[in-house]
mmCIF file of the N, C-alpha and C atoms, coordinates in Angstrom:
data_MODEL
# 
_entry.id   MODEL 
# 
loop_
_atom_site.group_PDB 
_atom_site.id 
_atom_site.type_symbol 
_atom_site.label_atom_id 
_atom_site.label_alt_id 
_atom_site.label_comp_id 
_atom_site.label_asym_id 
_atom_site.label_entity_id 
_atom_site.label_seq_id 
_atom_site.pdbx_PDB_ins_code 
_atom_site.Cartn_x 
_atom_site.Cartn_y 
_atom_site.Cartn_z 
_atom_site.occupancy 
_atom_site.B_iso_or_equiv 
_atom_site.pdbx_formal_charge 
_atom_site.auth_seq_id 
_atom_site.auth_comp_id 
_atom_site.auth_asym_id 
_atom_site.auth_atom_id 
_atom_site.pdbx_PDB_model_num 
ATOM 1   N N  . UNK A 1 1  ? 15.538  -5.800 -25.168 1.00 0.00 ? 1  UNK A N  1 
ATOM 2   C CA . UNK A 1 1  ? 14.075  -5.722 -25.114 1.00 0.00 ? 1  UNK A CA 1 
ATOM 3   C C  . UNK A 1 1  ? 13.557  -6.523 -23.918 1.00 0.00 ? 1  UNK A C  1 
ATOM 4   N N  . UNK A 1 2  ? 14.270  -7.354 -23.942 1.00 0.00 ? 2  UNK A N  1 
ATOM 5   C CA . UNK A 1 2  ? 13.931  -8.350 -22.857 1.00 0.00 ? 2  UNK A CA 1 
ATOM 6   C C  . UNK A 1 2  ? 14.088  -7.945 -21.116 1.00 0.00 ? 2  UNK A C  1 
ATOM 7   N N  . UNK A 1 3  ? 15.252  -7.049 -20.979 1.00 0.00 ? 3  UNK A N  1 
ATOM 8   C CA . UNK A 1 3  ? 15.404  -6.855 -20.015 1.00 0.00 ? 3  UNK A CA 1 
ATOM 9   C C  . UNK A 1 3  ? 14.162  -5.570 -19.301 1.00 0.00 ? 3  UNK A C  1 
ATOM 10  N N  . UNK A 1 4  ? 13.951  -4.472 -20.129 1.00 0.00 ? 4  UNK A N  1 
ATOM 11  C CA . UNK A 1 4  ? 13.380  -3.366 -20.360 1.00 0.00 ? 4  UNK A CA 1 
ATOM 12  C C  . UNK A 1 4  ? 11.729  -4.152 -20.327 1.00 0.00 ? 4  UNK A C  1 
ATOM 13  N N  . UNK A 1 5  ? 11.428  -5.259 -20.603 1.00 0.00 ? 5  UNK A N  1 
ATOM 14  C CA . UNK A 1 5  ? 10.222  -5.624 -19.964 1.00 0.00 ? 5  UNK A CA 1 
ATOM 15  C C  . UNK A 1 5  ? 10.055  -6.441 -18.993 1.00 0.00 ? 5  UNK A C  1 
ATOM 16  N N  . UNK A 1 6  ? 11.462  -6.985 -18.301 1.00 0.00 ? 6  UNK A N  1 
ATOM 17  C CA . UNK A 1 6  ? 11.470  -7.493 -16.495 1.00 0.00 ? 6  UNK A CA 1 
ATOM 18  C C  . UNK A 1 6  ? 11.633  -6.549 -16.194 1.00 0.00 ? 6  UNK A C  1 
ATOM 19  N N  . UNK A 1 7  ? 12.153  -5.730 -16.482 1.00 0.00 ? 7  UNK A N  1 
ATOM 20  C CA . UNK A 1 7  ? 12.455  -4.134 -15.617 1.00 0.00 ? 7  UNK A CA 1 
ATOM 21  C C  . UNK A 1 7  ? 11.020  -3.412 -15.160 1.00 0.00 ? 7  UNK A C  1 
ATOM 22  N N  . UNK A 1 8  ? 10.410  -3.212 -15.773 1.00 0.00 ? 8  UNK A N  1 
ATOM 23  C CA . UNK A 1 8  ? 8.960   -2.779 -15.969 1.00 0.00 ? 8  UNK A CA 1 
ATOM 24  C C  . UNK A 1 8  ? 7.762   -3.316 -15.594 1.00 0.00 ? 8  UNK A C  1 
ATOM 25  N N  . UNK A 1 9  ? 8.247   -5.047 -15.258 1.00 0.00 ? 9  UNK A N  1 
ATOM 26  C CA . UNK A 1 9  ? 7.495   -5.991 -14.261 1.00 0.00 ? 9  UNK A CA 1 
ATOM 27  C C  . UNK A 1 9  ? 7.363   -5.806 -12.945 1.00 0.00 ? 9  UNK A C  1 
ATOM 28  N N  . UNK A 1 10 ? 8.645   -5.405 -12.861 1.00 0.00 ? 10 UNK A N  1 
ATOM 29  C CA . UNK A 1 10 ? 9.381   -5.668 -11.326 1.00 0.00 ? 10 UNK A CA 1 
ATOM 30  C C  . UNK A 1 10 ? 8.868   -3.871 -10.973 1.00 0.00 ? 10 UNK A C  1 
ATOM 31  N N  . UNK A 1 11 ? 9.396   -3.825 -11.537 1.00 0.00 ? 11 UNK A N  1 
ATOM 32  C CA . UNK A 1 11 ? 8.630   -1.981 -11.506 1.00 0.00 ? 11 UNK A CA 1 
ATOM 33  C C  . UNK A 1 11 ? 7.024   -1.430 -11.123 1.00 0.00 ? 11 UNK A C  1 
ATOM 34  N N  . UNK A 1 12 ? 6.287   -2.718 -11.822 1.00 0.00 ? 12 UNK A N  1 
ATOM 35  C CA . UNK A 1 12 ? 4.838   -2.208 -11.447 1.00 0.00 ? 12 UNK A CA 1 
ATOM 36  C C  . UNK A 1 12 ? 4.101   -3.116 -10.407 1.00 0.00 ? 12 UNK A C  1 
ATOM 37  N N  . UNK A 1 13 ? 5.112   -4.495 -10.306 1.00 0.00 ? 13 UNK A N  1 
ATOM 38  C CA . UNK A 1 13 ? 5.075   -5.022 -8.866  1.00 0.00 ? 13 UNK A CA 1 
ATOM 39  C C  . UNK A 1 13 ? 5.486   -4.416 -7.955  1.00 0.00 ? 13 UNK A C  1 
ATOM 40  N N  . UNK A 1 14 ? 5.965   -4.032 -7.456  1.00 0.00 ? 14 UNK A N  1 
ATOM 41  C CA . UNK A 1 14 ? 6.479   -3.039 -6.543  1.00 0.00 ? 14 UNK A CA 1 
ATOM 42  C C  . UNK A 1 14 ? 5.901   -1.827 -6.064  1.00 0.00 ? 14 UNK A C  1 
ATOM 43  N N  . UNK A 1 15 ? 5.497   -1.530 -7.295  1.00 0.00 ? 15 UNK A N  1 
ATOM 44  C CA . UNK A 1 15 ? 4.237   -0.325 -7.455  1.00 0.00 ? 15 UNK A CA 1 
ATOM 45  C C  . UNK A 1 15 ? 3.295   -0.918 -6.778  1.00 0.00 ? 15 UNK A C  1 
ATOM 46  N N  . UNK A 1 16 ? 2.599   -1.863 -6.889  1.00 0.00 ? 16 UNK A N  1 
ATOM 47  C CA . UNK A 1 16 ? 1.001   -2.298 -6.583  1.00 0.00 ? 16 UNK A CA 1 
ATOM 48  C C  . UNK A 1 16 ? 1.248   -2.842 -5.153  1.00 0.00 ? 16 UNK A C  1 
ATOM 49  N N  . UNK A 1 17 ? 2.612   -3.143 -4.675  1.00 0.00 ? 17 UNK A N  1 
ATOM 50  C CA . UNK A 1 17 ? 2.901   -3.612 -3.291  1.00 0.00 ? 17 UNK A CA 1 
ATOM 51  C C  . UNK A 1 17 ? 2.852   -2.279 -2.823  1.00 0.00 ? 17 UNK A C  1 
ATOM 52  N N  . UNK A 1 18 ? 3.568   -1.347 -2.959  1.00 0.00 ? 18 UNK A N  1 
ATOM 53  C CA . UNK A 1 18 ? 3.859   0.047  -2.091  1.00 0.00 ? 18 UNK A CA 1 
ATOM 54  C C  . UNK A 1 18 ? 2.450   0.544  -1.856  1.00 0.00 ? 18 UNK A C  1 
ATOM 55  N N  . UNK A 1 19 ? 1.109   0.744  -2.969  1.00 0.00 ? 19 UNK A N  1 
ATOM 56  C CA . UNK A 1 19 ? -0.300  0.895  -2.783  1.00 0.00 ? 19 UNK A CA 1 
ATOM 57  C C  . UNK A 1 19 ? -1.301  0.219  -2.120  1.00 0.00 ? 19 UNK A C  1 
ATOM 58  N N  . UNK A 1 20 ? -0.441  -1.011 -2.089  1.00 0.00 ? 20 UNK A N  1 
ATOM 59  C CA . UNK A 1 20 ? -1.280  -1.965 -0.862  1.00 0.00 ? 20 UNK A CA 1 
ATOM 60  C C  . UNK A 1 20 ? -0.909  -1.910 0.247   1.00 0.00 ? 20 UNK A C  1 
ATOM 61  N N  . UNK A 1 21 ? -0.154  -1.469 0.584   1.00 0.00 ? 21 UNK A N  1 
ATOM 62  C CA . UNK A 1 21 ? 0.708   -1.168 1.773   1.00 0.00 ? 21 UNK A CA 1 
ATOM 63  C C  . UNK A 1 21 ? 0.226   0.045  2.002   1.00 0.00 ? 21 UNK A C  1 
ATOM 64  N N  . UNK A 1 22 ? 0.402   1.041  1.592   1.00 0.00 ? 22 UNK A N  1 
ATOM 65  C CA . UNK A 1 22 ? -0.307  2.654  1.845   1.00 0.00 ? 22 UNK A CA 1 
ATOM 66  C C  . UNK A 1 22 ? -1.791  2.682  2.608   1.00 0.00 ? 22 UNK A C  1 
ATOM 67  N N  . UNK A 1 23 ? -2.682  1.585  1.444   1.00 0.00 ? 23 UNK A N  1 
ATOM 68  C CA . UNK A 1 23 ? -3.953  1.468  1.657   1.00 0.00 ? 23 UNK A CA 1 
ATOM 69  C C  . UNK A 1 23 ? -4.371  0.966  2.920   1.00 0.00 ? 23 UNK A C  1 
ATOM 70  N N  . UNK A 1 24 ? -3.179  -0.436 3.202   1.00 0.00 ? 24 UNK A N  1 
ATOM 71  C CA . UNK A 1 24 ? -3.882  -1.074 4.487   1.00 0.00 ? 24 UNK A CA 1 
ATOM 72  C C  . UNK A 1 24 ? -3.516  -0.190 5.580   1.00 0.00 ? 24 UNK A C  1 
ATOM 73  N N  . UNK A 1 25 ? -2.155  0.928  5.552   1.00 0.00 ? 25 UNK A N  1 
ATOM 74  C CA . UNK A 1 25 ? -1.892  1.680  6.737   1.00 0.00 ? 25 UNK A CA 1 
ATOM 75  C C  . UNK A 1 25 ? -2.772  2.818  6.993   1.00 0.00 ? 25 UNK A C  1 
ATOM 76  N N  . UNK A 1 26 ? -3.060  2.992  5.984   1.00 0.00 ? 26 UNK A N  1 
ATOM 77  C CA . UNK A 1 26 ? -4.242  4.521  6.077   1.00 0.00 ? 26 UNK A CA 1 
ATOM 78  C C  . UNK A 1 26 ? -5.667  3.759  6.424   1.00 0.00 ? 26 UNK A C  1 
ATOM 79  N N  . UNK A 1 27 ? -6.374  2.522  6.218   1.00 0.00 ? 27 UNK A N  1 
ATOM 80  C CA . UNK A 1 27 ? -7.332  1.992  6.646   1.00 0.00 ? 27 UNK A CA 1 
ATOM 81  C C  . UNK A 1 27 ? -7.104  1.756  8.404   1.00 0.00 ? 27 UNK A C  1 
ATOM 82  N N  . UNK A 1 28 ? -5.542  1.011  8.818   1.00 0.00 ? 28 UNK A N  1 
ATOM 83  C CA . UNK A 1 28 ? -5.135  0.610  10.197  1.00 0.00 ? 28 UNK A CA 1 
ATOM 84  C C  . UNK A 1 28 ? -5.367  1.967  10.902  1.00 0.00 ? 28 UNK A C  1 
ATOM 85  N N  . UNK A 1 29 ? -4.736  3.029  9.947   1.00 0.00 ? 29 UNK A N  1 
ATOM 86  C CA . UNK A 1 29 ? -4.826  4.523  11.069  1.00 0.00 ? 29 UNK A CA 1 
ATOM 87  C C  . UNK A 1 29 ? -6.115  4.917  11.185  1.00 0.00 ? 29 UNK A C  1 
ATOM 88  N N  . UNK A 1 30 ? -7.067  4.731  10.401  1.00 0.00 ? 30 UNK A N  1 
ATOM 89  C CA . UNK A 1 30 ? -8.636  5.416  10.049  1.00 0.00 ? 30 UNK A CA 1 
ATOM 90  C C  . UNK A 1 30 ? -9.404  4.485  11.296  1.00 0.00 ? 30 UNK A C  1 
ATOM 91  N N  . UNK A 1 31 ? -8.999  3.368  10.942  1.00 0.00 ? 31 UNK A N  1 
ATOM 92  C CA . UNK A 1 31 ? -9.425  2.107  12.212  1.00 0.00 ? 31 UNK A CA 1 
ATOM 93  C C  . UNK A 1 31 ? -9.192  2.725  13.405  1.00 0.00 ? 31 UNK A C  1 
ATOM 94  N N  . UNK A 1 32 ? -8.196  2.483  13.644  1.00 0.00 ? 32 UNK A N  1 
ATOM 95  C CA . UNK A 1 32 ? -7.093  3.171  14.775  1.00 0.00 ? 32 UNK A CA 1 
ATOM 96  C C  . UNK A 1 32 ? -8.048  4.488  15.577  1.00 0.00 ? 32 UNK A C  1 
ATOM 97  N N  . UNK A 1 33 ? -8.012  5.336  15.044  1.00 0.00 ? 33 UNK A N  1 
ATOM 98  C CA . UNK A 1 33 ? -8.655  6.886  15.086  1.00 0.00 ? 33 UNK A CA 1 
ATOM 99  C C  . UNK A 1 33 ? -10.171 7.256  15.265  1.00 0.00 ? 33 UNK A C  1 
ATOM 100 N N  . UNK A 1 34 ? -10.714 6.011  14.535  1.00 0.00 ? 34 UNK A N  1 
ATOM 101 C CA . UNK A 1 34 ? -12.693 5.837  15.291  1.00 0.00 ? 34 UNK A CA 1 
ATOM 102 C C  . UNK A 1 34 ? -12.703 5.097  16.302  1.00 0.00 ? 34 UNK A C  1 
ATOM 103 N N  . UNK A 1 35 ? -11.590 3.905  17.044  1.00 0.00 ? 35 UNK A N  1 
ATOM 104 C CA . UNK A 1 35 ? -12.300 3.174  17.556  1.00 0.00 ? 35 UNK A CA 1 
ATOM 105 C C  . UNK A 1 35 ? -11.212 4.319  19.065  1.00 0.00 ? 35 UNK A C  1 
ATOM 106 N N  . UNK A 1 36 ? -10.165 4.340  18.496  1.00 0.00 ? 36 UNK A N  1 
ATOM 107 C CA . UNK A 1 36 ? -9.823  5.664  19.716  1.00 0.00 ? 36 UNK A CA 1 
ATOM 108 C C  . UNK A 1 36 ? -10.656 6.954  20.077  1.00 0.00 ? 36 UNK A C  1 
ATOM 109 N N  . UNK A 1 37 ? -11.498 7.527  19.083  1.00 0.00 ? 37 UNK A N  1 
ATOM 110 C CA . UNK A 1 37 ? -12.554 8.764  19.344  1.00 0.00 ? 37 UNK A CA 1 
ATOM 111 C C  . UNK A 1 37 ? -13.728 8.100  20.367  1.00 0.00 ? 37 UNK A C  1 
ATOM 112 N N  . UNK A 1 38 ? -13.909 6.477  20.058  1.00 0.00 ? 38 UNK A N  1 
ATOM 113 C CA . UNK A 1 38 ? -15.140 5.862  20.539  1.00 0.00 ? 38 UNK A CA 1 
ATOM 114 C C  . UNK A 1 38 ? -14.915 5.720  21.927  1.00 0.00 ? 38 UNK A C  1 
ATOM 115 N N  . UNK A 1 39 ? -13.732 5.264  22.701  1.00 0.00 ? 39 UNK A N  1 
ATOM 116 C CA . UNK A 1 39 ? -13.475 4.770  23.754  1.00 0.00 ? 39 UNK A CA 1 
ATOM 117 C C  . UNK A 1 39 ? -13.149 6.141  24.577  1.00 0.00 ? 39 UNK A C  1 
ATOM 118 N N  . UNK A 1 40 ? -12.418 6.870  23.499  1.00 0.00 ? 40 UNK A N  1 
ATOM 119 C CA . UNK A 1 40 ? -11.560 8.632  24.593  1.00 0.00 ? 40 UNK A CA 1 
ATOM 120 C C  . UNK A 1 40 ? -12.919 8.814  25.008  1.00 0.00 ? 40 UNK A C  1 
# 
């Protein structure tokens, strides 16, 4: 039981890292992509 709920810790940490990570790269590219439309 014990293991099956570190398992499931580590599982939805990982989860919420991979979505924060997604989020800040799709914000960096969105960044990225107005301030490149502004200057082209």
């Amino acid at each position: 039981m014990q293991a099956t709920y570190f398992r499931n810790f580590i599982f939805g940490v990982e989860d919420s890292l991979v979505s924060t990570v997604g989020l800040l790269s799709g914000v960096a590219i969105a960044v990225g992509v107005t301030v490149g439309s502004f200057l082209g």
